[in-house]
Backbone as a ProteinNet text record, in pm:
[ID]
protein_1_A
[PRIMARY]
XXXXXXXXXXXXXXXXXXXXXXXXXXXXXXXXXXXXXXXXXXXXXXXXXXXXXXXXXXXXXXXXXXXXXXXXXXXXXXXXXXXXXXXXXXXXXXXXXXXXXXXXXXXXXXXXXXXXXXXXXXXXXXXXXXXXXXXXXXXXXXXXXXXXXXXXXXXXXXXXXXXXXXXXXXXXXXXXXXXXXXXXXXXXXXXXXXXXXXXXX
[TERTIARY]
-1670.3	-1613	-1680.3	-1714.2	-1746.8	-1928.5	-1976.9	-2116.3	-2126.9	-2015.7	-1996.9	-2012.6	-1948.4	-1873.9	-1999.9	-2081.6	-2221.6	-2322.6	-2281.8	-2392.4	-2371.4	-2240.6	-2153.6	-2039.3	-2137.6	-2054.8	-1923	-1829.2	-1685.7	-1717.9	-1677.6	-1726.3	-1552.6	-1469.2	-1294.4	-1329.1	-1265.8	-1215.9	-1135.2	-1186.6	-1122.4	-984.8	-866.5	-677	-705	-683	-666.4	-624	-521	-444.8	-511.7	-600	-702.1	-792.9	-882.2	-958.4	-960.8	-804.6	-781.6	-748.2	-692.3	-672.8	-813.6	-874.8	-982.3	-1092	-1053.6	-1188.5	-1118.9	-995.8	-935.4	-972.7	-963.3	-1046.7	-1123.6	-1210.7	-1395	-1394.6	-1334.3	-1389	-1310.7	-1234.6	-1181.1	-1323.4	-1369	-1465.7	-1595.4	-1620.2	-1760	-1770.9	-1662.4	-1614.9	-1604	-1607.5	-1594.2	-1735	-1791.2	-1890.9	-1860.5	-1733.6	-1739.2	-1741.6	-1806.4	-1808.9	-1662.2	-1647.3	-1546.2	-1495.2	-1374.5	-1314.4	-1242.1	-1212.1	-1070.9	-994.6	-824.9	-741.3	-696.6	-757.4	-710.3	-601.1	-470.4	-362.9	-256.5	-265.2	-220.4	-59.4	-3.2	147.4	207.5	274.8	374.4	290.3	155.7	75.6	85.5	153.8	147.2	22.5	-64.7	-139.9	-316.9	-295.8	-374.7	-319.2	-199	-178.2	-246.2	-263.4	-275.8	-448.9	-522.5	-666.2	-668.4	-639	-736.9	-651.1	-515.8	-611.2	-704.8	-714.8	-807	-944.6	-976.8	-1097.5	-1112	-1083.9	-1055.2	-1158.5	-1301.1	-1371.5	-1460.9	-1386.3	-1341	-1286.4	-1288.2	-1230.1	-1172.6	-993.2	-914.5	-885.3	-911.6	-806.3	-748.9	-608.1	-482	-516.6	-511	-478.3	-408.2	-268	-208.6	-153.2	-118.5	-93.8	86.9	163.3	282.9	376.2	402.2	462.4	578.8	701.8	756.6	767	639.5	581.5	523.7	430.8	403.8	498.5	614	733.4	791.6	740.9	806.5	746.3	604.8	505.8	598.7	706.3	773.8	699.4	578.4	470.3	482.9	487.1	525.9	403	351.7	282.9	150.2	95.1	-54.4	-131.8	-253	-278.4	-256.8	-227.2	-212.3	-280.1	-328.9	-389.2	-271.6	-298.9	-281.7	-331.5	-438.5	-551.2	-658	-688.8	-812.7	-773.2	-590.1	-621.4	-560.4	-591.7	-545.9	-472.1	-402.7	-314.3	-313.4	-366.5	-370.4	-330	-224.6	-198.8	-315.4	-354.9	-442.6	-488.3	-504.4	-566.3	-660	-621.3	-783.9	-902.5	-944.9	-1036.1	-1073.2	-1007.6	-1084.2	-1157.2	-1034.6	-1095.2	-1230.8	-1247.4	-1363	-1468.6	-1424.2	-1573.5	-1616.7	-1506.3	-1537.4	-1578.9	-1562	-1615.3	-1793.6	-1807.5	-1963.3	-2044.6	-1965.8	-2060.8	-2086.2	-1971.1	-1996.2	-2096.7	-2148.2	-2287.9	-2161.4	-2061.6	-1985	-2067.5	-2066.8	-2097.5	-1987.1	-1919.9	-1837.8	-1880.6	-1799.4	-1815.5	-1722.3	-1619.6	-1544.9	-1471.4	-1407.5	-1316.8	-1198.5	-1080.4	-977.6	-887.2	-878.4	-774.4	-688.7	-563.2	-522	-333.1	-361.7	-240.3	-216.1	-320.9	-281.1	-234.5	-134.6	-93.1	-157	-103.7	-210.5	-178	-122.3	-116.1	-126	-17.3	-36.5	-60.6	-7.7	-32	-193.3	-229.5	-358.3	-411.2	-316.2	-362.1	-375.4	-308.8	-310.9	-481.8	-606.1	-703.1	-765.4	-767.7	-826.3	-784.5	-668.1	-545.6	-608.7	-646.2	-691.3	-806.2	-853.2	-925.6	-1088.6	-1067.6	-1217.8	-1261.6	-1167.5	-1177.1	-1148.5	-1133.3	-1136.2	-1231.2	-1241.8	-1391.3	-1451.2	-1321	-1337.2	-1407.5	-1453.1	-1506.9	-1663.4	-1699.2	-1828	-1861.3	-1761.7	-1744	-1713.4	-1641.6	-1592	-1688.7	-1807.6	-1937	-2004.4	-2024.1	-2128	-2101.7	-1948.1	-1919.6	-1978.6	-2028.4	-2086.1	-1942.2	-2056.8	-1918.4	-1926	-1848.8	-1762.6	-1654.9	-1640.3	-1560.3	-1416.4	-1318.6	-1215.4	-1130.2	-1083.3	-960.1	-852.6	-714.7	-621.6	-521.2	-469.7	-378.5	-314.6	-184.8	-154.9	-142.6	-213.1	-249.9	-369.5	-389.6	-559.7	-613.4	-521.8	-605	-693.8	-650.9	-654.6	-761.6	-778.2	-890.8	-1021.4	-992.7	-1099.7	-1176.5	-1059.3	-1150.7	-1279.9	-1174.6	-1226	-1378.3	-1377.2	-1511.8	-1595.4	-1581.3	-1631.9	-1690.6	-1637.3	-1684.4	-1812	-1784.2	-1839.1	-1970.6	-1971.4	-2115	-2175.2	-2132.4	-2191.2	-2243.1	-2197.1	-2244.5	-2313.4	-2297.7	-2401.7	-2492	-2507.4	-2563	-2512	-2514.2	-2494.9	-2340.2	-2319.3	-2207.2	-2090.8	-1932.5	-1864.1	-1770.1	-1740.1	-1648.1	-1554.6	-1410.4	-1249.8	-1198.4	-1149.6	-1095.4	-969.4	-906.3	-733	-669.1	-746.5	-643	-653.4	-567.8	-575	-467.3	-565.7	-519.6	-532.1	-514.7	-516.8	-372.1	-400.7	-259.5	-228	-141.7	-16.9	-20.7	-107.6	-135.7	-75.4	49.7	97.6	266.2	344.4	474.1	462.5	431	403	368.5	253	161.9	281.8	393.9	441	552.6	575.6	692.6	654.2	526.1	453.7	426.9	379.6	345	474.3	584.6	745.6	806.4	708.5	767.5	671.5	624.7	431.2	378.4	365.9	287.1	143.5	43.6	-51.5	-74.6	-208.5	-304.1	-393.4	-486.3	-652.3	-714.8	-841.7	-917	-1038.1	-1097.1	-1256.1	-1320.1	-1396.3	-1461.7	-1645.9	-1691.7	-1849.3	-1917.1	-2002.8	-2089.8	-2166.8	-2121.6	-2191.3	-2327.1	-2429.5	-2550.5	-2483.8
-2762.3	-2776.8	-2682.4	-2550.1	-2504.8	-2534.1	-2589.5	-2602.9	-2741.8	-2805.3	-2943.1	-2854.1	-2781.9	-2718.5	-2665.8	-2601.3	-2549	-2644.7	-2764.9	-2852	-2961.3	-2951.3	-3036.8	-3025.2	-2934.3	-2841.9	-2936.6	-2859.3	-2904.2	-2958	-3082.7	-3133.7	-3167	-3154	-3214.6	-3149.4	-3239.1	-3141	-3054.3	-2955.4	-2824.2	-2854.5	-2801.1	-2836	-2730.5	-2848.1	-2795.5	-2663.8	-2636.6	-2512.9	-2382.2	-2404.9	-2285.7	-2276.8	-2387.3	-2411.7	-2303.3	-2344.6	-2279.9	-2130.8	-2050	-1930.7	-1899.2	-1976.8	-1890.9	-1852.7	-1935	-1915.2	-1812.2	-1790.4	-1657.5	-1553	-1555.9	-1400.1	-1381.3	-1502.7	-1495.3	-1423.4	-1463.4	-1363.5	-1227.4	-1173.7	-1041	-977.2	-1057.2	-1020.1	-1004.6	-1075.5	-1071.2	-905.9	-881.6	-758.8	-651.2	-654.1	-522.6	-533.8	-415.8	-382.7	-339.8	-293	-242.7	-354.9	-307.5	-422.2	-453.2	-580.8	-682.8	-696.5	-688.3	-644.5	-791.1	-879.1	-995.5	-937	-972.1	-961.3	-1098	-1176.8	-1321.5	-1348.5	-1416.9	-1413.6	-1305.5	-1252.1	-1153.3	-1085	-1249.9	-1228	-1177.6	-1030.3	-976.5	-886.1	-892.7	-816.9	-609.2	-621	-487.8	-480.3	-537	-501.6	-491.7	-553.8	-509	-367.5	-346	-194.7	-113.8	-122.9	-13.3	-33.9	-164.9	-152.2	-107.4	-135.8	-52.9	71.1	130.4	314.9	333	286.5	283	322.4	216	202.6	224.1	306.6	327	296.7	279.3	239.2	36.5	15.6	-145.2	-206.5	-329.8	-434.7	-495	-480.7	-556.1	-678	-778.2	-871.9	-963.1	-975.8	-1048.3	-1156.8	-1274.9	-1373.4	-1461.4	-1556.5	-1643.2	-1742.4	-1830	-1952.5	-1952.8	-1877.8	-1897.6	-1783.2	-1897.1	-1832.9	-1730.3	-1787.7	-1675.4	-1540.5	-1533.4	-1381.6	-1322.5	-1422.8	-1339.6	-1297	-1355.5	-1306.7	-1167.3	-1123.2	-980.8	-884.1	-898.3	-786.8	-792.1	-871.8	-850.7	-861.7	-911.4	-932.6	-1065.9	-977.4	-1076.7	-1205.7	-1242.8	-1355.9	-1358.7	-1439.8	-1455.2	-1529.6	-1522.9	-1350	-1241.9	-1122.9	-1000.4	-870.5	-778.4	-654.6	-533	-502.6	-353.9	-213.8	-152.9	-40.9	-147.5	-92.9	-148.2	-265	-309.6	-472.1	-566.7	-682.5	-799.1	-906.2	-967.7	-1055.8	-1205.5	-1287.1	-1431.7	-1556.4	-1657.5	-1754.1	-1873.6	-1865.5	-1980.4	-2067.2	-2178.7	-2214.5	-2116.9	-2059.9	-1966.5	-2033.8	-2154.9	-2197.2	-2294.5	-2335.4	-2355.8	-2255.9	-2122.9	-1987.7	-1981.6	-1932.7	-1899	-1962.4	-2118	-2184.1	-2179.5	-2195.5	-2106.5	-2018.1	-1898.2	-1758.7	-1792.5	-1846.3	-1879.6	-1936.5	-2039.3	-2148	-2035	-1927.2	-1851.4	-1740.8	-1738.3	-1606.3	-1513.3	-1540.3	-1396.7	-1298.8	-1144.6	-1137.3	-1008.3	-1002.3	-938.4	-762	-666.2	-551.2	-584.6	-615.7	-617.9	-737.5	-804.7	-885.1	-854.6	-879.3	-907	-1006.9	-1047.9	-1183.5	-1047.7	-1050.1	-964.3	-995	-1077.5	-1114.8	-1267.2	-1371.5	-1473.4	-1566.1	-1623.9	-1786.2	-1795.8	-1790.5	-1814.8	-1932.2	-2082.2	-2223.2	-2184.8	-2154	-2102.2	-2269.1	-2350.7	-2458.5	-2540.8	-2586.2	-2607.3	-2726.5	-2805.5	-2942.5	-2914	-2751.7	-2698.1	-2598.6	-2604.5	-2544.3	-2541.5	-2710.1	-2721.6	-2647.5	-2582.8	-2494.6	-2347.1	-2293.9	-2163.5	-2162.9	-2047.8	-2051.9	-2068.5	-2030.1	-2036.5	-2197.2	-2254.2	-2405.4	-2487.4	-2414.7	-2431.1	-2497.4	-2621.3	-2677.1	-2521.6	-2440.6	-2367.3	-2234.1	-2244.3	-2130.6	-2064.9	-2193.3	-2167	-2091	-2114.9	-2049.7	-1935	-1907.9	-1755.4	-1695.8	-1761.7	-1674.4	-1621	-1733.2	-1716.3	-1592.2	-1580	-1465.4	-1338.3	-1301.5	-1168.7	-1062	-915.3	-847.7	-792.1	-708.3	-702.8	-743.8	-801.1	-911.4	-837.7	-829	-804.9	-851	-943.4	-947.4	-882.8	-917.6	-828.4	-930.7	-896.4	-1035.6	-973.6	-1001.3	-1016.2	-1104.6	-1179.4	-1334.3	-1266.9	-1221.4	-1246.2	-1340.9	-1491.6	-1607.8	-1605.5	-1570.3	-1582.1	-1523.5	-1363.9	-1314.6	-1334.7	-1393.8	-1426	-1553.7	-1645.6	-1785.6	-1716.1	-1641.5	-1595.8	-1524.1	-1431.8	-1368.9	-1510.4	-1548.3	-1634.2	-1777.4	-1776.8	-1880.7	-1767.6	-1689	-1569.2	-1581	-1557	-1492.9	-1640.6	-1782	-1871.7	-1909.2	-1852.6	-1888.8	-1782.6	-1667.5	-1545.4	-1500	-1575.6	-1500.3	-1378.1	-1406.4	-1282.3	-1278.8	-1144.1	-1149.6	-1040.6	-1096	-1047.1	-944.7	-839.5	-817.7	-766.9	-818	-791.5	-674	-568.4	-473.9	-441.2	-411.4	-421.6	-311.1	-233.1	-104.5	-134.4	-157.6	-117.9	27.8	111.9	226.8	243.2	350.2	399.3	349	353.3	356.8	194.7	142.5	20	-62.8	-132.8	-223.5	-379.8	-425.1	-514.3	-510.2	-552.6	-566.8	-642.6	-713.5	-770.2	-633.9	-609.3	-477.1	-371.7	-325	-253.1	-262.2	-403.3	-445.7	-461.4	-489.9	-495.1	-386.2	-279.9	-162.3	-82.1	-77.4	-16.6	-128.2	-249.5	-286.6	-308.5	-199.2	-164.1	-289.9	-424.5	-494.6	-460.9	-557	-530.5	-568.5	-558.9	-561.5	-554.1	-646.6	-677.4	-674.3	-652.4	-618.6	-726.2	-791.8	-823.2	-772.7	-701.2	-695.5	-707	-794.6	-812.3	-788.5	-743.1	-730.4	-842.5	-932.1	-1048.1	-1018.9	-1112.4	-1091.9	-1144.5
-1222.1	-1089.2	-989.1	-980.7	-960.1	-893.8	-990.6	-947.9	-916.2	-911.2	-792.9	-646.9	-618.7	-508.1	-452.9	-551	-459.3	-426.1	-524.4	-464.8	-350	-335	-285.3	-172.3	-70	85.8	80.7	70.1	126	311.4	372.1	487.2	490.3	514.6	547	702.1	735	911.2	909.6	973	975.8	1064.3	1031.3	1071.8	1220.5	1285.7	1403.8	1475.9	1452.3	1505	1422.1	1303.4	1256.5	1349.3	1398.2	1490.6	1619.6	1681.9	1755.8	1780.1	1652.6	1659.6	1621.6	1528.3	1523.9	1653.8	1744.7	1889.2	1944	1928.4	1993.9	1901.7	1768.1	1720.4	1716.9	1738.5	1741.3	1875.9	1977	2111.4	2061	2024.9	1982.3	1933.4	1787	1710.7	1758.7	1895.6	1959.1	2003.2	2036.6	2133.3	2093	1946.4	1863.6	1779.5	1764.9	1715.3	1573.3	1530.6	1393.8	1257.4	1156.2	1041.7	997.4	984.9	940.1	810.1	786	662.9	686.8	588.1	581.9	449	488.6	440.2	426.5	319.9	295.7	245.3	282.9	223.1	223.6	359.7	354.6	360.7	346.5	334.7	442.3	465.9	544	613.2	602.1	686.8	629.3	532.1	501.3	452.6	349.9	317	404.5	487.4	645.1	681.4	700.2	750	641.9	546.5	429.6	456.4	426	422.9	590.7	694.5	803.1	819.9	768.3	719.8	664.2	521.3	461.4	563.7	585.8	667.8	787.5	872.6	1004.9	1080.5	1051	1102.6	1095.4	1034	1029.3	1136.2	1135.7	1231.5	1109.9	1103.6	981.7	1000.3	949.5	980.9	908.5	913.1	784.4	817	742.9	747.1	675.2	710.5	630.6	683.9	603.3	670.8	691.9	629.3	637.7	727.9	845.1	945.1	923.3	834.9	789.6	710.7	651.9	594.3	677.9	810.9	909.1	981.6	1029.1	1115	1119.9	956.1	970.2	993.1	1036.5	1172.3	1288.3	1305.1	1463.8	1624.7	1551.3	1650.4	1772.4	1881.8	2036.9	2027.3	1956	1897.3	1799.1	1770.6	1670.2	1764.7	1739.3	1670.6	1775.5	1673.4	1752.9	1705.7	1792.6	1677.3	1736.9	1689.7	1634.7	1629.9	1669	1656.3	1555.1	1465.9	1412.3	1329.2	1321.2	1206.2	1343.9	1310.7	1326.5	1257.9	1340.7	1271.4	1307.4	1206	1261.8	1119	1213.5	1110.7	1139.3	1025.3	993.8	851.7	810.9	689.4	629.2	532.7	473.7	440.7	401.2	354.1	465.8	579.5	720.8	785.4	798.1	841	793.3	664.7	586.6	653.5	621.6	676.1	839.9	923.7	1049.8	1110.2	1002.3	1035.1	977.7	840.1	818.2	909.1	993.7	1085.2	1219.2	1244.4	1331.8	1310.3	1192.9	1160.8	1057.1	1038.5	1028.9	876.6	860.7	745.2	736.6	603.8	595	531.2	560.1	474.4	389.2	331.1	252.4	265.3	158.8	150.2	55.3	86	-23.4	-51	-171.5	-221.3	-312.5	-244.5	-324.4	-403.9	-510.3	-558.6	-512.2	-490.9	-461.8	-544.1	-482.5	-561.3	-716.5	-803.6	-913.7	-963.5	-891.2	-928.1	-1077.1	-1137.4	-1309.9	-1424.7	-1367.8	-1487	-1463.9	-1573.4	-1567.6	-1472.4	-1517	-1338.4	-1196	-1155.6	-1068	-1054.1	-1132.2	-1126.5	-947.1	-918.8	-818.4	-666	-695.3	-637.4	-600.7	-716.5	-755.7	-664	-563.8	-484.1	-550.7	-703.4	-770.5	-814.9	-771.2	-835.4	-666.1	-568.3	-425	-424.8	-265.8	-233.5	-133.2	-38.6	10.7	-50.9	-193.1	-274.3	-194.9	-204.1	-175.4	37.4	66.1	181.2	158	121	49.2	-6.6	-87.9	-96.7	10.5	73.4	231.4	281	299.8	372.9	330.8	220.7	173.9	153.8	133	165.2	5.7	-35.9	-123.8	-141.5	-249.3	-284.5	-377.4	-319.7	-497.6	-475.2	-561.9	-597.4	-718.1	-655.3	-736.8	-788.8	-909.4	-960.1	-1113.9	-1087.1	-1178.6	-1366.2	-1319.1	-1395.4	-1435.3	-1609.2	-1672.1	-1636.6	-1645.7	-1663.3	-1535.5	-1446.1	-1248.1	-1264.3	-1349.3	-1320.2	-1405.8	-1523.6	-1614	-1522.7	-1501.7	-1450.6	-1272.5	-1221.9	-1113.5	-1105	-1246.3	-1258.2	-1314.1	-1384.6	-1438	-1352.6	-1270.4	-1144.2	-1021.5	-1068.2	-963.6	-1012.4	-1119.1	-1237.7	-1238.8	-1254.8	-1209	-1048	-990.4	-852.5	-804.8	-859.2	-832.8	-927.4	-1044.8	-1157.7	-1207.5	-1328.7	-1427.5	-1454.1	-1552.2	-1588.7	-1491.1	-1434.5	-1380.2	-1441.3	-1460.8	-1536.7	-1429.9	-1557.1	-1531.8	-1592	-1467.2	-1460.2	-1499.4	-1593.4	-1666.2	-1611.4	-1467.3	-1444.6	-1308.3	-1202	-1079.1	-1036.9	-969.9	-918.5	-785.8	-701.2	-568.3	-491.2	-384.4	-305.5	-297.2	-345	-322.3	-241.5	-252.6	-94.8	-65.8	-162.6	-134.1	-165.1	-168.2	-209.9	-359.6	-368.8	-506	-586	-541.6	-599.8	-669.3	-559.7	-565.6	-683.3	-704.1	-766.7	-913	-929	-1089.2	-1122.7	-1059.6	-1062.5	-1098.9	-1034.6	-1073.9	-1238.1	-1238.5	-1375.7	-1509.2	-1491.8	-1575.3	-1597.8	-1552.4	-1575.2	-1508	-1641.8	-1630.3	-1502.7	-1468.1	-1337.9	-1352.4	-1287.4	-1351.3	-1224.5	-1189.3	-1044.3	-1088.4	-1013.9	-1010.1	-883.7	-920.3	-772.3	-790.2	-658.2	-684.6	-543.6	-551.7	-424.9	-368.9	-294.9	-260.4	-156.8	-211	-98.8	43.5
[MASK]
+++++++++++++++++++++++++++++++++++++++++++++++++++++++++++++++++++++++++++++++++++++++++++++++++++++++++++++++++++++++++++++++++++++++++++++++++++++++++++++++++++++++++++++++++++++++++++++++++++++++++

């Protein structure tokens, strides 16, 4: 599936109302000079607050598609920033390919705890079995994701190391400071936690 996907550009029309927020962060993004960090999936937007401390010299920005996890930034609308993150509802895998057609190249990326569509008919679900995957390469960047699901992260490296060469390896310890609510809640109930992270050209 995977090496359908590289040979085989995802072409769907991009959902309108992504379209549109995205020409509003593209002029934000023209305007700022600092390198570009995405927070894909970023739920309640906490975990944007945590990566641009992190990175104070970044341009952050959350993105998710579901209006009510965004609601609880309390934010007078989307997108909105903040000091160095941003906040915008949009399709992620329209986004992605929007930001590519726009030149974008990332310093960092994060998928951190997404959806892990756990039953197996659900693969094409999983962002590594995504048509949107191969956009998600383009972008460059360092790449990690965080997940509770081995399976999430075995298939994930493993689609990686095919589309980038070589072998990915899966990380069984995530440490440092708490950057999601999920995070926080597996972490207070010792489940495991697995990291991939890759340096994309």
């Amino acid at each position: 599936m995977v090496r359908r996907h590289l040979d085989h550009p995802w072409r769907g029309v991009p959902h309108a109302p992504t379209v549109a927020a995205f020409s509003q962060v593209a002029e934000w993004v023209e305007r700022d000079s600092r390198p570009l960090i995405l927070d894909s999936g970023c739920g309640t937007g906490s975990s944007t607050r945590e990566i641009a401390r992190v990175w104070p010299d970044c341009l952050v920005i959350g993105i998710d598609r579901s209006e009510a996890r965004l609601g609880r930034l309390a934010a007078p609308g989307l997108p909105w920033r903040d000091g160095n993150a941003l906040w915008v509802r949009a399709e992620l895998a329209d986004f992605w390919r929007l930001a590519v057609a726009a030149g974008w190249k990332l310093e960092r990326h994060y998928l951190l705890y997404p959806n892990p569509w756990p039953k197996a008919a659900h693969l094409r679900r999983r962002w590594h079995g995504h048509p949107g995957f191969t956009a998600l390469l383009a972008l460059g960047g360092c790449l990690e994701l965080r997940t509770n699901w081995r399976i999430y992260a075995e298939e994930f490296a493993l689609a990686l190391g095919l589309a980038t060469g070589g072998n990915v390896a899966v990380e069984s310890q995530v440490t440092g400071p708490v950057t999601t609510p999920f995070e926080r809640k597996y972490r207070a109930r010792g489940d495991p936690l697995f990291r991939v992270v890759r340096d994309l050209p």
